[in-house]
ChimeraX commands (.cxc) that place a marker at each C-alpha (Angstrom):
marker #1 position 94.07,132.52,98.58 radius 0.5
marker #1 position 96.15,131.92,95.55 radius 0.5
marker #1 position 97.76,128.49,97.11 radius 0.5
marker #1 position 94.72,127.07,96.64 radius 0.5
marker #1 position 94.26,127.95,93.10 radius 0.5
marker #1 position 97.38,126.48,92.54 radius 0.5
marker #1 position 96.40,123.15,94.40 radius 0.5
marker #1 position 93.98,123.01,92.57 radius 0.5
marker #1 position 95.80,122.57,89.22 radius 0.5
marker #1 position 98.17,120.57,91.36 radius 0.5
marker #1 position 95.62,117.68,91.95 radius 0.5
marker #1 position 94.03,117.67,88.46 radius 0.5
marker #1 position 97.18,117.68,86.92 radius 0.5
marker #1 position 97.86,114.02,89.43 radius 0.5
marker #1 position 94.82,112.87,88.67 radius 0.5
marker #1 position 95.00,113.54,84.76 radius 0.5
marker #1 position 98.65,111.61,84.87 radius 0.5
marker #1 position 97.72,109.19,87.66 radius 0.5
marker #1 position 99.31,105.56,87.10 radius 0.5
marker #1 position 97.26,103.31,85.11 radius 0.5
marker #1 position 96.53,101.15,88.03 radius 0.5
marker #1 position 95.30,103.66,90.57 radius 0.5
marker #1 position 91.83,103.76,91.28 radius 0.5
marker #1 position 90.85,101.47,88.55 radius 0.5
marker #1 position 89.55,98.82,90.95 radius 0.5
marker #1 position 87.18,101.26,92.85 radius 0.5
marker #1 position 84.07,100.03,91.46 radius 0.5
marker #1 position 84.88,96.39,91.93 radius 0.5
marker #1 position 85.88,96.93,95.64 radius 0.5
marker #1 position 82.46,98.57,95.77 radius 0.5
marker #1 position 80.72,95.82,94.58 radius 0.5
marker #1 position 82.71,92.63,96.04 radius 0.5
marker #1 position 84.05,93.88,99.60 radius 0.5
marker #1 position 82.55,95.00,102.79 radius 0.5
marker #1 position 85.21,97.13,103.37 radius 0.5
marker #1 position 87.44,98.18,100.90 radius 0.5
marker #1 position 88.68,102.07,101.91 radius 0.5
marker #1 position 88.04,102.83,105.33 radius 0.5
marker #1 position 90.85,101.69,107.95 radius 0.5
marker #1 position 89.59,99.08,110.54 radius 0.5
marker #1 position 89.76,101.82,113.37 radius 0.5
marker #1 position 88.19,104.82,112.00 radius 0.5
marker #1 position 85.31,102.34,110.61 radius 0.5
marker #1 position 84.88,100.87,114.03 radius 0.5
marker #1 position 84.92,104.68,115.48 radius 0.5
marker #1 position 81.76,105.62,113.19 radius 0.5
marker #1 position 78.34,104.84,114.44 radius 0.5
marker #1 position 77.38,103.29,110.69 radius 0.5
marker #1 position 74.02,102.18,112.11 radius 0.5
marker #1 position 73.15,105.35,112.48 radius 0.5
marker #1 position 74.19,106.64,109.27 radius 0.5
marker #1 position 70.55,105.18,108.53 radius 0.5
marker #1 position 68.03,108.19,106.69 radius 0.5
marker #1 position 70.58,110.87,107.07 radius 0.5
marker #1 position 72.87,113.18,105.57 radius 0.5
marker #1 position 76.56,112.54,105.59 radius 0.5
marker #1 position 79.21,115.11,104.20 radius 0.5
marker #1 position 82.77,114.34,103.41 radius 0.5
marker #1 position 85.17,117.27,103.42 radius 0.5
marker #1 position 88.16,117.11,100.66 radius 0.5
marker #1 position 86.80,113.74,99.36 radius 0.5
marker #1 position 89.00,113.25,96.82 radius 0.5
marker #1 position 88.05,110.41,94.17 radius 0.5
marker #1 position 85.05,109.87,96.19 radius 0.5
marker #1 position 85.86,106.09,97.35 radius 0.5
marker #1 position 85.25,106.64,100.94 radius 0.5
marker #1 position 82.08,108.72,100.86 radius 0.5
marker #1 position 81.48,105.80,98.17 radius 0.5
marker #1 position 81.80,103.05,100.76 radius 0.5
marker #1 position 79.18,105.15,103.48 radius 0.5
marker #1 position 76.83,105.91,100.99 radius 0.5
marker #1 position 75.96,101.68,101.40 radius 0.5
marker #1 position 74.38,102.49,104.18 radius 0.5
marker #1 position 70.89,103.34,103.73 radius 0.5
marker #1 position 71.72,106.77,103.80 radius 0.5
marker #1 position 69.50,109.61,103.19 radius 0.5
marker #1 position 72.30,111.11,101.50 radius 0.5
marker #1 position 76.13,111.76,100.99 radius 0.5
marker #1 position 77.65,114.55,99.62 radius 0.5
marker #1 position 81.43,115.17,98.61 radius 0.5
marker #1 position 83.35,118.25,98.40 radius 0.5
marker #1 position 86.31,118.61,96.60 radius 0.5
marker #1 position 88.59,121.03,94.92 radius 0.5
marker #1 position 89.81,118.64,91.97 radius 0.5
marker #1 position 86.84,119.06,88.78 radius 0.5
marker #1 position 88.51,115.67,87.32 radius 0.5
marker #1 position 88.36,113.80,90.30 radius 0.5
marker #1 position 84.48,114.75,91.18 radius 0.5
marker #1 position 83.80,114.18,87.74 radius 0.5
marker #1 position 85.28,110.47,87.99 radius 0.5
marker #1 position 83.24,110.18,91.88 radius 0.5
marker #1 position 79.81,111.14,90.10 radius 0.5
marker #1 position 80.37,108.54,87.68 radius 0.5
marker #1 position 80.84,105.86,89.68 radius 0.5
marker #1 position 77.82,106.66,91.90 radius 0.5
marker #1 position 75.88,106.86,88.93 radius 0.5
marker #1 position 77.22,103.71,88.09 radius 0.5
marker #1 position 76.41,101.89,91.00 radius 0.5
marker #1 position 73.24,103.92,91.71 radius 0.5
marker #1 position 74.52,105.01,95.13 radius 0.5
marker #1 position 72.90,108.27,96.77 radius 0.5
marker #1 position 76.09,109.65,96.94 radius 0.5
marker #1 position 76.94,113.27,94.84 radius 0.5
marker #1 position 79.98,115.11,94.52 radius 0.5
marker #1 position 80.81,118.96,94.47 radius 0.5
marker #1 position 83.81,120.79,92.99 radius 0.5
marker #1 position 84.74,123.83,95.32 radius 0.5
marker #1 position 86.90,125.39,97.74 radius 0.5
marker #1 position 86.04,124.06,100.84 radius 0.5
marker #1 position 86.12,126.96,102.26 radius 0.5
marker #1 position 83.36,128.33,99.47 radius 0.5
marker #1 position 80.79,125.86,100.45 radius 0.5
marker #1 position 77.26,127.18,99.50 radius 0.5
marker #1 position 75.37,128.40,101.93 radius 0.5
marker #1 position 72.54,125.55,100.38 radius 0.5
marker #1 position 74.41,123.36,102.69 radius 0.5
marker #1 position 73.72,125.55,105.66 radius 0.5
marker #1 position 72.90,123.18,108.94 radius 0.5
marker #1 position 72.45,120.63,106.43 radius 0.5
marker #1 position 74.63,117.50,107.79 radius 0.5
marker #1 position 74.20,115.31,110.47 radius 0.5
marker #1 position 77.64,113.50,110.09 radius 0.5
marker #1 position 80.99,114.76,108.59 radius 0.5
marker #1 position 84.12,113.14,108.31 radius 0.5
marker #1 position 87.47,113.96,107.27 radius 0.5
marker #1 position 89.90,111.38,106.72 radius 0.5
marker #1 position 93.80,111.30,106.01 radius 0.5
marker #1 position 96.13,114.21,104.90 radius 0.5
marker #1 position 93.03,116.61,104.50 radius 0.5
marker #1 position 93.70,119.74,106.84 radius 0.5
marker #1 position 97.61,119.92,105.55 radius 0.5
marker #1 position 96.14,121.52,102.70 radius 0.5
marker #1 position 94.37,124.38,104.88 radius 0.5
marker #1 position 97.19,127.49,105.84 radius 0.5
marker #1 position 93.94,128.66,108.40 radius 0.5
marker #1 position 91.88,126.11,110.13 radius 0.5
marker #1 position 89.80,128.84,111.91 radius 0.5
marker #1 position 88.37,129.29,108.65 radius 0.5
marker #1 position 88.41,125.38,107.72 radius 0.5
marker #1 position 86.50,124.44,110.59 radius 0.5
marker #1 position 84.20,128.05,110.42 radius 0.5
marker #1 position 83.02,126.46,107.05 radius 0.5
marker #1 position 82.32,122.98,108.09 radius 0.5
marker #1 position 80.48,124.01,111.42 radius 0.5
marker #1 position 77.95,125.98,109.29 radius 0.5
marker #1 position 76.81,122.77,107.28 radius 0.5
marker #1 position 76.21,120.81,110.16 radius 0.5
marker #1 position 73.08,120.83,111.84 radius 0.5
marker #1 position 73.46,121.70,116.00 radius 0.5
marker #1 position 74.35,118.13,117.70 radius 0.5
marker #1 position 75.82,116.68,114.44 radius 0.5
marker #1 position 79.15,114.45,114.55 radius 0.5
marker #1 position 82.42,115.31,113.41 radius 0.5
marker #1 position 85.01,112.19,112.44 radius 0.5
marker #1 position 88.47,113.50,111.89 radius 0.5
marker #1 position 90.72,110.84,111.01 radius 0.5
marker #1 position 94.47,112.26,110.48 radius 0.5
marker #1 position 98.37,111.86,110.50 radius 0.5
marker #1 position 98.99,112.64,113.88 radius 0.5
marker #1 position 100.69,116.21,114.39 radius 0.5
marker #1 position 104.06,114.50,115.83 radius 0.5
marker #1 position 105.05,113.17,112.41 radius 0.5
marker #1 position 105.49,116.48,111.12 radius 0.5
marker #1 position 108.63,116.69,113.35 radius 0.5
marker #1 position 110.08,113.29,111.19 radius 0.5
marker #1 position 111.82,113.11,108.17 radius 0.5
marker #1 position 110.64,110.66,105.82 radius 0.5
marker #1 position 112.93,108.35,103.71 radius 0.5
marker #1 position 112.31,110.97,100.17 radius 0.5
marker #1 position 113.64,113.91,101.83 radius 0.5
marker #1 position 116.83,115.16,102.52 radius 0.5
marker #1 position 117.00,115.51,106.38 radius 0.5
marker #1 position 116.13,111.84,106.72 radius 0.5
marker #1 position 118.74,109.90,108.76 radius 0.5
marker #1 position 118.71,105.88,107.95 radius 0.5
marker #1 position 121.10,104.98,111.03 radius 0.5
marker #1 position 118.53,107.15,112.95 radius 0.5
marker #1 position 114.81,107.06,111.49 radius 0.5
marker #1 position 113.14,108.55,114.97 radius 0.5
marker #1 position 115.16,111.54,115.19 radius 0.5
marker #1 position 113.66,114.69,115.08 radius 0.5
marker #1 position 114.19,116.78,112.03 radius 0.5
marker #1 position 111.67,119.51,112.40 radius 0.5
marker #1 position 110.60,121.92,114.90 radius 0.5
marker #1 position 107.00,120.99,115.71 radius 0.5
marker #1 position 105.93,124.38,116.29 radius 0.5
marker #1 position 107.19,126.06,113.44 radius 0.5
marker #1 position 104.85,127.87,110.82 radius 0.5
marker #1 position 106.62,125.97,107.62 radius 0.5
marker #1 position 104.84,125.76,103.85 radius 0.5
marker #1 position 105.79,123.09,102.58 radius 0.5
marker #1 position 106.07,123.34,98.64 radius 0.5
marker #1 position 106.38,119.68,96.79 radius 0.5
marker #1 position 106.13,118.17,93.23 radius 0.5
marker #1 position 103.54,114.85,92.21 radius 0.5
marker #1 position 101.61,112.85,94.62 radius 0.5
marker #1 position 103.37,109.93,94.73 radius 0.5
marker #1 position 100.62,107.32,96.03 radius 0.5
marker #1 position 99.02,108.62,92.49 radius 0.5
marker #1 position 101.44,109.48,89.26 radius 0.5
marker #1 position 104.76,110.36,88.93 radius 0.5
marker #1 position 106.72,112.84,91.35 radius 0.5
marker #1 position 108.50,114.39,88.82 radius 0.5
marker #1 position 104.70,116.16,87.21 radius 0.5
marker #1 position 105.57,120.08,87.11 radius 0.5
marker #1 position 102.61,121.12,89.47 radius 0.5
marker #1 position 103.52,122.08,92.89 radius 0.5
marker #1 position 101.78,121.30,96.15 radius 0.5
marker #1 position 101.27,123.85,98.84 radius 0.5
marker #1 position 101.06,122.26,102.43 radius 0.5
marker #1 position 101.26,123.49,106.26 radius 0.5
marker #1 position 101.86,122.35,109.19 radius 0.5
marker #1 position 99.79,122.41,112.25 radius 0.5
marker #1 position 100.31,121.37,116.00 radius 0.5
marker #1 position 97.67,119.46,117.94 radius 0.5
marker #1 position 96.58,122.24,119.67 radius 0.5
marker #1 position 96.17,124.56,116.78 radius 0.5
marker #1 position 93.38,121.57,115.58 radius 0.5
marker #1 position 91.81,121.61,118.96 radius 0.5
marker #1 position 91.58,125.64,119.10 radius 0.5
marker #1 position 90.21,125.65,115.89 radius 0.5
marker #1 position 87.65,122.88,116.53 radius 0.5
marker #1 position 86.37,124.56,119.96 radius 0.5
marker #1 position 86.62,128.14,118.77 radius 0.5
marker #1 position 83.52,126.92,116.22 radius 0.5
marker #1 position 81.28,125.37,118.59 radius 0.5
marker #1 position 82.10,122.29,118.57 radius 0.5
marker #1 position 82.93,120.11,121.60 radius 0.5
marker #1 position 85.67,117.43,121.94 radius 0.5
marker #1 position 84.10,114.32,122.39 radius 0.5
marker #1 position 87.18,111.79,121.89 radius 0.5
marker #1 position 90.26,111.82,121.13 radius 0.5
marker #1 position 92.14,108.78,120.07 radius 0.5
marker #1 position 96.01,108.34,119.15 radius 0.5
marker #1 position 97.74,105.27,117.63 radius 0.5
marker #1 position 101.50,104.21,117.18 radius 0.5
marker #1 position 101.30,103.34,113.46 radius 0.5
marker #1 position 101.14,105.33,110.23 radius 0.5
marker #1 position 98.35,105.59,107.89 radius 0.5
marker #1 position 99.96,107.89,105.22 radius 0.5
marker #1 position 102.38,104.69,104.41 radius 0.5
marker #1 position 105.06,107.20,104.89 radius 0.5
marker #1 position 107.09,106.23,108.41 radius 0.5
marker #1 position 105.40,102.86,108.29 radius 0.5
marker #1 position 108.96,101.16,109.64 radius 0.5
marker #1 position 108.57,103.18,112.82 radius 0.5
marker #1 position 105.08,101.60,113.65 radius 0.5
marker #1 position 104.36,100.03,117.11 radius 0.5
marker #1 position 107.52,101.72,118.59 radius 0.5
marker #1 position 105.40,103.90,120.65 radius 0.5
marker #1 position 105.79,106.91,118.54 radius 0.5
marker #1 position 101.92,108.83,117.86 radius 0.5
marker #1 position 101.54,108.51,114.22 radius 0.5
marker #1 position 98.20,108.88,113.93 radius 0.5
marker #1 position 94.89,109.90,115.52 radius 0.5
marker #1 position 91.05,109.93,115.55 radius 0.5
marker #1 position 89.42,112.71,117.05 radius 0.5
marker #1 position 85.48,112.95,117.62 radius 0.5
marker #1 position 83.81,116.48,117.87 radius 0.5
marker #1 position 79.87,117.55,118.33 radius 0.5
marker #1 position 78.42,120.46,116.77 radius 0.5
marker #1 position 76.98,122.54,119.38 radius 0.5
marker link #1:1,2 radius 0.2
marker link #1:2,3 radius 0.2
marker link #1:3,4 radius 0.2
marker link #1:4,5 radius 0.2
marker link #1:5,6 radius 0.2
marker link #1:6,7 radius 0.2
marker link #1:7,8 radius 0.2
marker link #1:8,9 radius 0.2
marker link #1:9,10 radius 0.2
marker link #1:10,11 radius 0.2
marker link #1:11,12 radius 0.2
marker link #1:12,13 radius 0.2
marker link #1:13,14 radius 0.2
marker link #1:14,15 radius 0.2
marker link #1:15,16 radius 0.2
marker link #1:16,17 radius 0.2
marker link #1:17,18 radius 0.2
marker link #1:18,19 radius 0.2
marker link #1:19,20 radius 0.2
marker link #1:20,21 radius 0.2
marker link #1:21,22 radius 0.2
marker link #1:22,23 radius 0.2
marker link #1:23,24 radius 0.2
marker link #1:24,25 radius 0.2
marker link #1:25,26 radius 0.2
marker link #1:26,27 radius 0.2
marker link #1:27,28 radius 0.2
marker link #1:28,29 radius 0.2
marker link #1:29,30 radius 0.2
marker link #1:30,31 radius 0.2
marker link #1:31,32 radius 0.2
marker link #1:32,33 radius 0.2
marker link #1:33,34 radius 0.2
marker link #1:34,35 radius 0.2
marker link #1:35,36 radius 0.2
marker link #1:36,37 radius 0.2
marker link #1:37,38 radius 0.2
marker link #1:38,39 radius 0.2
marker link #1:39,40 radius 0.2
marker link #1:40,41 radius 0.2
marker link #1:41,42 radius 0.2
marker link #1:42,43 radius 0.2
marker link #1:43,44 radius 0.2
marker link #1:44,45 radius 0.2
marker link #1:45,46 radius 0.2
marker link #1:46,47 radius 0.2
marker link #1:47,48 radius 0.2
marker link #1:48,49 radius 0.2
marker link #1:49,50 radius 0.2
marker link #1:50,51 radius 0.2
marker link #1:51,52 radius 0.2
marker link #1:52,53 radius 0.2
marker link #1:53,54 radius 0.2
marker link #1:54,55 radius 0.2
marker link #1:55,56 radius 0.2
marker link #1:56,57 radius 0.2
marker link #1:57,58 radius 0.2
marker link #1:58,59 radius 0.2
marker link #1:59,60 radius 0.2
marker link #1:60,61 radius 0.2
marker link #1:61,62 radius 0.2
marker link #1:62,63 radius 0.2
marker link #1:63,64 radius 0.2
marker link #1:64,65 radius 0.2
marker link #1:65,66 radius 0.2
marker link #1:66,67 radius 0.2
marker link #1:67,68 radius 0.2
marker link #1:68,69 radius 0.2
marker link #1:69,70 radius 0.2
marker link #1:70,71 radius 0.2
marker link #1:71,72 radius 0.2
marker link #1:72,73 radius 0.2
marker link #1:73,74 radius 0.2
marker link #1:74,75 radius 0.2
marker link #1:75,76 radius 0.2
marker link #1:76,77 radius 0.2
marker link #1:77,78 radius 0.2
marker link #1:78,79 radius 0.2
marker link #1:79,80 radius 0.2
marker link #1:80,81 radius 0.2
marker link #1:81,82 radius 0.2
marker link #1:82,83 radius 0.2
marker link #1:83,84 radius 0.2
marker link #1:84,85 radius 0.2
marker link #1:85,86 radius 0.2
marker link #1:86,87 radius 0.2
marker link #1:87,88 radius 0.2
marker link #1:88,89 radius 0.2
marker link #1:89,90 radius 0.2
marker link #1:90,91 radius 0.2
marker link #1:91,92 radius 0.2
marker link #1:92,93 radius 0.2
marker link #1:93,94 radius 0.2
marker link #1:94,95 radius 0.2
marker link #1:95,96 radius 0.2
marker link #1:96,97 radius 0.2
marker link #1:97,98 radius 0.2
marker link #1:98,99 radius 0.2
marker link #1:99,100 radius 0.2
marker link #1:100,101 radius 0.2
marker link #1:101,102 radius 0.2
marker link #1:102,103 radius 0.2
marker link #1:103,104 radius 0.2
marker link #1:104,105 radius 0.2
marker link #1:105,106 radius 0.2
marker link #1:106,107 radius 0.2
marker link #1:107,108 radius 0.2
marker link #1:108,109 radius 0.2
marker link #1:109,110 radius 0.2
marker link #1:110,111 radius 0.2
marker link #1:111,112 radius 0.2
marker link #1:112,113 radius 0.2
marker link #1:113,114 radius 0.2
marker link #1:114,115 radius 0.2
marker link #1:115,116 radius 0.2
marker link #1:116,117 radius 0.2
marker link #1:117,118 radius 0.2
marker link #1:118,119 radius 0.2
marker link #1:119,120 radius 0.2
marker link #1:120,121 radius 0.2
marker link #1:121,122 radius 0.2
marker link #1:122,123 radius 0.2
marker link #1:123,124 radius 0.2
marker link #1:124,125 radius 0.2
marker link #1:125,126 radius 0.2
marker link #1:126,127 radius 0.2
marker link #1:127,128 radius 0.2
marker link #1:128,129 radius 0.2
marker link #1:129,130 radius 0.2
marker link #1:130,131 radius 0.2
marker link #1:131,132 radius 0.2
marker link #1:132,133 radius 0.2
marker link #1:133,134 radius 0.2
marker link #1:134,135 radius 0.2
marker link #1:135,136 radius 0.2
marker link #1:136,137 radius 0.2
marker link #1:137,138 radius 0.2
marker link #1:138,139 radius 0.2
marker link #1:139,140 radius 0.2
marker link #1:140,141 radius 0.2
marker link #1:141,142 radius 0.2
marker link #1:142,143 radius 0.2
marker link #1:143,144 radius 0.2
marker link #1:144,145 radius 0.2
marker link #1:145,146 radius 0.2
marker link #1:146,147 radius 0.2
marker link #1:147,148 radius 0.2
marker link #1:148,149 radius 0.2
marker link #1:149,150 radius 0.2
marker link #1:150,151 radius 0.2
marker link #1:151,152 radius 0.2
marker link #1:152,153 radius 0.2
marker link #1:153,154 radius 0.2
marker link #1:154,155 radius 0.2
marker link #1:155,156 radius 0.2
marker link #1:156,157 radius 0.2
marker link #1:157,158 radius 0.2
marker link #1:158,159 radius 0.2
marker link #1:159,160 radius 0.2
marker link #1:160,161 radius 0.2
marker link #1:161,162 radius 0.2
marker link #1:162,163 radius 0.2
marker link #1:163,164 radius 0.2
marker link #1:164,165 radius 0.2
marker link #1:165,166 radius 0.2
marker link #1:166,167 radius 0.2
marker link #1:167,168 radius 0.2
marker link #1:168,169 radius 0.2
marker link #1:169,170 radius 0.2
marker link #1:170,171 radius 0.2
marker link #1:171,172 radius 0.2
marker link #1:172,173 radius 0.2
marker link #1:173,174 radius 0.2
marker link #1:174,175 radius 0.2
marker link #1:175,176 radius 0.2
marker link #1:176,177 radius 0.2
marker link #1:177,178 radius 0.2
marker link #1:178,179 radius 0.2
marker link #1:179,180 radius 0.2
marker link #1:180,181 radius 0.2
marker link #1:181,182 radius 0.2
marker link #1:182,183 radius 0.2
marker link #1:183,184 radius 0.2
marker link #1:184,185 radius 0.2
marker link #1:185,186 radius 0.2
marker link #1:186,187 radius 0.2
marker link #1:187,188 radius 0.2
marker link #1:188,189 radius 0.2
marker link #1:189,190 radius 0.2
marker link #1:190,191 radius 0.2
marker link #1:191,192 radius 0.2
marker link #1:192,193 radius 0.2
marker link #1:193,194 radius 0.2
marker link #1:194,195 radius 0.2
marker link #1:195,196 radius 0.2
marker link #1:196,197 radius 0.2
marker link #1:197,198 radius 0.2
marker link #1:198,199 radius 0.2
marker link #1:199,200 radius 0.2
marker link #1:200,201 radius 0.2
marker link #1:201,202 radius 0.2
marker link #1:202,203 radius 0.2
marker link #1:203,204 radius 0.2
marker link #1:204,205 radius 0.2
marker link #1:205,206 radius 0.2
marker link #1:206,207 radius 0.2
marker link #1:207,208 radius 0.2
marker link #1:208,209 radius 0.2
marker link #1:209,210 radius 0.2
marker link #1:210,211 radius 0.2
marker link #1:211,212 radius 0.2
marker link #1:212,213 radius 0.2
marker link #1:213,214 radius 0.2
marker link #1:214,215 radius 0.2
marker link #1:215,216 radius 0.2
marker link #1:216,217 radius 0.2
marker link #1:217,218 radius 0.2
marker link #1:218,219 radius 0.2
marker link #1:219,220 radius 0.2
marker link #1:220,221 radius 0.2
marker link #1:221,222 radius 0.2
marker link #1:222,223 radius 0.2
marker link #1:223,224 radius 0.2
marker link #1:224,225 radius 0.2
marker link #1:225,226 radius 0.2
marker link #1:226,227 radius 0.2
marker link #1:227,228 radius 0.2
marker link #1:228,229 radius 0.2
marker link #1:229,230 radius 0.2
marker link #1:230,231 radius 0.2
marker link #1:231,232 radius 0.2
marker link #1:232,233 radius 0.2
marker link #1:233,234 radius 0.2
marker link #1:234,235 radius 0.2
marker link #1:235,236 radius 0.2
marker link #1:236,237 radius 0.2
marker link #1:237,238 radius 0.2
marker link #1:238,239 radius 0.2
marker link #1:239,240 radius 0.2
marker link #1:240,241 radius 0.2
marker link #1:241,242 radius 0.2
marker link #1:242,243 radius 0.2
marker link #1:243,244 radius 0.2
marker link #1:244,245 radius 0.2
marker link #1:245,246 radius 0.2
marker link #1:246,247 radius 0.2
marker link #1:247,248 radius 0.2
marker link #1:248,249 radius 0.2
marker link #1:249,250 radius 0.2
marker link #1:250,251 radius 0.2
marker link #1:251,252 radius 0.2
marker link #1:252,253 radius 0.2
marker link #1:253,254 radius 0.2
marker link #1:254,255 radius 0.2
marker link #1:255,256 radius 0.2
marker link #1:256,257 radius 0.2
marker link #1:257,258 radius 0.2
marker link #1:258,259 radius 0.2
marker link #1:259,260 radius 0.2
marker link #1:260,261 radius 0.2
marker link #1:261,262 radius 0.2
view
């Protein structure tokens, strides 16, 4: 899968050249607010009580600061995977630094040791994660083999419908018409873009490899690995801060979706 490989130098060449102000404060939001990374709704959709004594996995964790955040909770443990070296590297540090039993792992997700076999009895994945998978047959394959049978799956994502807007960076945005439709929703598009804007400079050489997938292709993939659809949530705002002037207009911009291991 050579669009991974080239993610991969994609996200630790953003990281490497990230602006001097992002994730510098991670550590003090750690240790001065209750809740510094998680939004209000997915926190509220996680049983964090019963995070108590057991093992929590995060899948594409990124710099760590969520699994961070969860690993306050008494847990037994909480693992990271991620395929960014620099920005596990960074993660590890600042669990080490706050002595939180919370470790991070540099691979493919898709390459998770089979150590982690039935391992989990929690995993989340949270915003603009699954883009970054062209098959989520084998995405989900992978993460139903490190949970244990009846574990919990939190999937907190940009809801499939936004795919089909243009945002205000790209060329098929309208201004006079922000909600029209620019893209076929069912079409099987890679998306190829330069930088990660929420984290350095666009214009960084690397390019990102992204896909698109439709809400049933998530569902299909979820129940075709034994898991079971507990919940599904959706929500009229954006948490990728990328339509955020079409929020509350009744548009699905987001979701939470809830999923047991069987």
């Amino acid at each position: 899968m050579e669009y991974i490989k080239k993610n991969k130098k994609a996200w630790e060449n953003a990281f490497d050249s990230r602006s001097g102000s992002y994730a510098e404060d991670l550590k003090d939001k750690l240790l001065h607010e209750t809740n510094p990374f998680l939004h209000k709704d997915f926190l509220d959709t996680l049983p964090i009580q019963a995070f108590e004594n057991k093992n929590i996995a995060q899948y594409c964790c990124n710099n760590g600061r969520e699994l961070l955040q969860l690993s306050r909770h008494s847990v037994s443990s909480a693992v990271g995977f991620d395929l960014a070296e620099n920005m596990v590297a960074y993660a590890n540090t600042i669990a080490k630094d706050l002595s939180l039993p919370a470790k991070f792992i540099q691979t493919n997700i898709l390459e998770i040791s089979s150590d982690y076999n039935h391992f989990f009895d929690y995993g989340i994945i949270t915003v603009g994660a699954i883009c970054w998978f062209e098959n989520l047959h084998l995405l989900f394959k992978k993460i139903a083999e490190t949970l244990k049978p009846g574990a919990t799956l939190y999937l907190h994502e940009i809801h499939p419908f936004q795919n089909m807007l243009a945002t205000p960076s790209e060329p098929d945005y309208n201004e006079d018409q922000p909600k029209a439709l620019a893209y076929d929703y069912f079409i099987k598009k890679v998306w190829e873009e330069h930088g990660m804007g929420y984290m350095s400079n666009e214009t960084i050489s690397a390019t990102f490899t992204s896909f698109s997938h439709s809400l049933s292709s998530i569902l299909n993939a979820l129940t075709q690995n034994h898991f079971e659809i507990l919940e599904l949530k959706e929500y009229d705002y954006c948490v990728g801060n990328l339509l955020t002037s079409l929020n509350h207009q009744g548009i699905p911009l987001s979701m939470i979706l809830t999923a047991k291991r069987k």
